[in-house]
N, C-alpha and C positions, 0 to 999 in steps of 0.2 A: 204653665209648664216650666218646670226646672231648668237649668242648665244642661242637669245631667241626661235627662231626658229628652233631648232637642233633637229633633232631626238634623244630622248634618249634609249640609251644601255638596252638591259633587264635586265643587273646587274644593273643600275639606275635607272628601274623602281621597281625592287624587293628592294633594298633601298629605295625608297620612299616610296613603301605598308608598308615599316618595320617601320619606321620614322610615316607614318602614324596610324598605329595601335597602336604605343608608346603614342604619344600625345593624341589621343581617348582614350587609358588606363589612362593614367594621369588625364584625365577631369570625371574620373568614378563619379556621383553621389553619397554622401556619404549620403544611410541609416540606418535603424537597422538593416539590413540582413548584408551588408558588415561589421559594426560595430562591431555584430558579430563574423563575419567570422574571423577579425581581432584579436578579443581575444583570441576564440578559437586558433589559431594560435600561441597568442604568452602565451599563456597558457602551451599547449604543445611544446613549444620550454624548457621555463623555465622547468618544467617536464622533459625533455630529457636530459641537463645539469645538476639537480641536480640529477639526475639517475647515469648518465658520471662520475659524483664526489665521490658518492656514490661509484660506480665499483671499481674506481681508488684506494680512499680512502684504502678500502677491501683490495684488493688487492697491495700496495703498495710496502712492506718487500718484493714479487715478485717480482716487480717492479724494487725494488734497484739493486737485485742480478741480474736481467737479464742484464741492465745497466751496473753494475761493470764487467760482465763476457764479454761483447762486448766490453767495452773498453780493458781487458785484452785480448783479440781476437785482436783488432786491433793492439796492443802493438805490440801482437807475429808475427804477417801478417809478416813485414818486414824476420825476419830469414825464415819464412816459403818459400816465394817467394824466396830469395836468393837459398835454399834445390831445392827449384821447380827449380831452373834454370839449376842447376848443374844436372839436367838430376834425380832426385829423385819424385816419386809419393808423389803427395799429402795429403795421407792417411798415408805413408809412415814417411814425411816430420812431419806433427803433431805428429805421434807416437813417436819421434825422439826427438822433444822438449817434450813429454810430460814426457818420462824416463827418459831424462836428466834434467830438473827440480824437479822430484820428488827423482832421487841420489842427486842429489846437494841440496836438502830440507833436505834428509836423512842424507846426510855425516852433514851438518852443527847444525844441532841435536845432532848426537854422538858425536860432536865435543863438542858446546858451549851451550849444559844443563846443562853434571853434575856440572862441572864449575862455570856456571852460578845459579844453583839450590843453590850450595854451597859459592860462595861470599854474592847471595842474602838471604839466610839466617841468615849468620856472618851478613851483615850489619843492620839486624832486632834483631839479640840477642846482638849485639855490640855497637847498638846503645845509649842506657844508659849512657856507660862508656865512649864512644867518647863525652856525651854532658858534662861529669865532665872534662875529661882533657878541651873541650872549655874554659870552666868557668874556669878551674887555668891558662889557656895560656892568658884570656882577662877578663881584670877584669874590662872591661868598659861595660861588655854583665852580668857579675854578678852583676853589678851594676844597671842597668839597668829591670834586672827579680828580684831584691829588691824592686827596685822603685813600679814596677807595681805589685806584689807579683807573681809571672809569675814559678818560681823554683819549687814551689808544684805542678803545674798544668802541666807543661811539665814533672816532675820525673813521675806522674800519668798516663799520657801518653804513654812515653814511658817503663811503668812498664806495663800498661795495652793491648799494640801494642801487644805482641803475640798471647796472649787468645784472642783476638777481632779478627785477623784474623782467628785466629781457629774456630772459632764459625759462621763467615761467609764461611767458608771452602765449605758447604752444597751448598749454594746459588750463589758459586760460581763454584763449578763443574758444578750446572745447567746450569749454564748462560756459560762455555765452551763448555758442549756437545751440547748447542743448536748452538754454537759459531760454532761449528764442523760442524754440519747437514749441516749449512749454505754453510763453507766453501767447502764440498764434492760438493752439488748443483752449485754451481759456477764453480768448476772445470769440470764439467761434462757438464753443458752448454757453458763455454769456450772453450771445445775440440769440441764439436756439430758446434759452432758458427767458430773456428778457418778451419774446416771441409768443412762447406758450405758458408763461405764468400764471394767467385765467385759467387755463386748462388745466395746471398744476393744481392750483390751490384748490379748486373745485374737484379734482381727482384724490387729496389729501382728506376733504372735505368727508366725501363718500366713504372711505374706510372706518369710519365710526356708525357708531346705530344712529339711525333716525332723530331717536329723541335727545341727541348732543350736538346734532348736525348744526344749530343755528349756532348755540353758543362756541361750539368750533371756529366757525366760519367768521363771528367776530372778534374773536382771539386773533383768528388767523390775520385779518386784517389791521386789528392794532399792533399785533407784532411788524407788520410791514411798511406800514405805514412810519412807527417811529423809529426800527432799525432803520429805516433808509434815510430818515432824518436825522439819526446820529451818525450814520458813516460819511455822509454828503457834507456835515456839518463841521465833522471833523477833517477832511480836505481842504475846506474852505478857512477853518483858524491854521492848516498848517500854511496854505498860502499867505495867508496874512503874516507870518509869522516869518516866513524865507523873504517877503517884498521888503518888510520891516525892516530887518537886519541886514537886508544887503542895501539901502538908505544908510542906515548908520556905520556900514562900514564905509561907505561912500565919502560920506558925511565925517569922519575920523580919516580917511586914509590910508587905514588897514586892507595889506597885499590881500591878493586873493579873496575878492569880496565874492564873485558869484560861487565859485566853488563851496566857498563856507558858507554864501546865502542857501544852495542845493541843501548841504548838512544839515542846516538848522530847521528846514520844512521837512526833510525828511524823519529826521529824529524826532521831530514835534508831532508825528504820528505814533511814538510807542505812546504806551499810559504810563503814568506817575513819572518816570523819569526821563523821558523823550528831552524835554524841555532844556532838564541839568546840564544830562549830558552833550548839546548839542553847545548850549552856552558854556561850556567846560571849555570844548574843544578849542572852542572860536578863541577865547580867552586867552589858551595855553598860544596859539599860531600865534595871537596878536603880542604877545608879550615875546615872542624868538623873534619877533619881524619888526617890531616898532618902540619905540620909547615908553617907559612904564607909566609916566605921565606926562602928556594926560592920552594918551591914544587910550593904555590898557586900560586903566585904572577909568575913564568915561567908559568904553566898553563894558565894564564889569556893570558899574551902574547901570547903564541903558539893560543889559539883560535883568538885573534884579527888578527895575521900574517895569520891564512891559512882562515878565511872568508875574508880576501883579496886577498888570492891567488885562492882560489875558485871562488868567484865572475869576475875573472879578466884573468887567465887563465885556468884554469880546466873548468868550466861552458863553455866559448865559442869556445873551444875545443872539446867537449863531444860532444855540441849541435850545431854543424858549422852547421849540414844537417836540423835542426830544425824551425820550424817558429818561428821569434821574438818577444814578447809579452812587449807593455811597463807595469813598474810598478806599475800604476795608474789602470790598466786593471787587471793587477796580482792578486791587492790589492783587487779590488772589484768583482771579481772572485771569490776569496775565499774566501769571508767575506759572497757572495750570496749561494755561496756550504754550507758552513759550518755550517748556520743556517737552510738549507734545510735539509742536511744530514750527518751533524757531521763532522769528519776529512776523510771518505771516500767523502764525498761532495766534500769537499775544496781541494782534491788530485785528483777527475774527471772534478771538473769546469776550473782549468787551460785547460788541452787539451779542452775541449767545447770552450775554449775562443781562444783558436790557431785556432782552425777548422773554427768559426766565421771570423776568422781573414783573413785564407787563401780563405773563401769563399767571404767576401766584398773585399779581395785587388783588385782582377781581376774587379770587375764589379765598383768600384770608380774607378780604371784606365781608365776603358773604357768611364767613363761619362766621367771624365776630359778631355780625349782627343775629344771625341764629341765637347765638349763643345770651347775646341780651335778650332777644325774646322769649328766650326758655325761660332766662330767670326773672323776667319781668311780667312773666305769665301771672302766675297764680295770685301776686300783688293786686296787676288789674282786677282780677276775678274776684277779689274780695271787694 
């Protein structure tokens, strides 16, 4: 029996009606009715997206914080699941990190406010007179605010820096308690989201078909698994990084060490240039406040030697269990956070760019290797 002659299957006949009924829709006669039809359509589409925008818009500052609180959920997963293994409830397990985060918030409070309340203070009423010893220690910088008449306008300044922060004082406790409101909200959705994450992910799970569900649900898991190991990991070098420097300013005698220890962990959380700029700052105080050598000048040093030792072995150390991110991704990462959503941006778009990462490795491995089988087919077969 021919080809042409063959009986066709009812699944090749019900693809055919389908094939047929496509081509007959394809060939629709184009009138005013359909023409119509068509606008209204894409009428109400645009209407529906700027509706979407609208909501979004609104709503946003929601948005951020429920964001931020899932990311911080995902961070904590890994200790949580470790608790869970060890034969601890899950309710249990989050109650456990959530005390112990909030003593450790507490103790480091008691510890480096008053401290800090009190160096940064001095460095606001001291300031003045650090800029005169500058000026008789370098008389190429008095030279300089001569040229440009620059001496009046900086004494102005910093004669005027008290009262100016006092008087924004107001505007600024606002802009903390809201600071506050916020951060309660996130902690509160953190602990909700750390709570039901099983359920989440298995609810994430479910919204694909059947036959994707497993490879979902491993995605799902390697993404969690190593964003929470890159953002835990990255807290843990920026503490390293603030104990470090506030040692060596200790250790040199540069003012205001915890204050600029605070800076330098802090800043040590942006990507690519956290680091710089946090050794900039440090840099620029120690040289208005101490002798150029050797306080500053070992200072500079000590930061060049440990962003080497950082980079090279503390970082791949910390983050061995981590996914690896090149620096061109890093870079544009959080260049795209940061004008989306400031420095919390640019601290959530790195793991977004790990997750992406760990989510195309798998499936470009899988073309690639396709792809040598196709062409390594017909080889074997001969």
């Amino acid at each position: 029996m021919t080809e042409e002659n063959a009986t066709p299957t009812p699944a090749e006949e019900r693809l055919t009606r389908e094939f047929a009924r496509t081509d007959e829709a394809g060939y629709e006669p184009v009138t005013a009715r359909t023409v119509f039809r068509w606008s209204i359509a894409a009428a109400l589409g645009v209407v529906v997206v700027y509706l979407g925008y609208q909501a979004v818009y609104t709503i946003r500052d929601t948005l951020v914080q429920v964001v931020i609180a899932m990311f911080l959920a995902i961070s904590l997963d890994p200790i949580v699941r470790w608790l869970v293994s060890h034969r601890v409830r899950r309710a249990y397990a989050v109650l456990i990190i959530f005390v112990a985060v909030l003593l450790l918030v507490a103790g480091l409070l008691m510890l480096f406010i008053p401290p800090l309340v009190h160096q940064a203070g001095g460095l606001n009423t001291d300031f003045p007179r650090y800029l005169d010893d500058l000026r008789n220690r370098s008389p190429s910088l008095r030279a300089l605010e001569d040229r440009f008449h620059l001496q009046g306008k900086i004494n102005d300044l910093a004669r005027t820096l008290p009262s100016t922060i006092g008087k924004q004082a107001l505007g600024f406790t606002q802009r903390f308690l809201g600071a506050l409101v916020s951060t309660v909200l996130v902690l509160v959705l953190t602990i909700y989201f750390m709570l039901d994450l099983p359920r989440l992910r298995r609810g994430f799970v479910r919204l694909f078909p059947k036959q994707y569900r497993r490879s979902v649900n491993d995605g799902v898991n390697v993404v969690v698994d190593k964003v929470g190991s890159y953002m835990i990991g990255n807290v843990i070098i920026s503490i390293i990084a603030g104990v470090t420097s506030w040692i060596a300013f200790e250790a040199l005698r540069i003012p205001f060490a915890l204050p600029l220890a605070v800076l330098v962990a802090v800043t040590d959380l942006i990507p690519m240039i956290g680091a710089t700029l946090g050794a900039a700052i440090c840099v620029i105080v120690a040289f208005a406040t101490t002798d150029l050598w050797p306080n500053t000048i070992l200072l500079a040093v000590f930061f060049l030697l440990y962003q080497q030792l950082e980079n090279y072995l503390v970082a791949p150390r910390v983050l061995r269990n981590s996914v690896e991110i090149p620096a061109v991704a890093v870079l544009l990462a959080a260049l795209v956070g940061g004008s989306v959503l400031g420095l919390i941006g640019a601290l959530i778009a790195i793991p977004i760019a790990a997750a992406v990462k760990v989510i195309a490795t798998p499936m470009l491995r899988a073309r690639d290797q396709e792809s040598t089988d196709t062409t390594l087919g017909p080889d074997v077969g001969e």
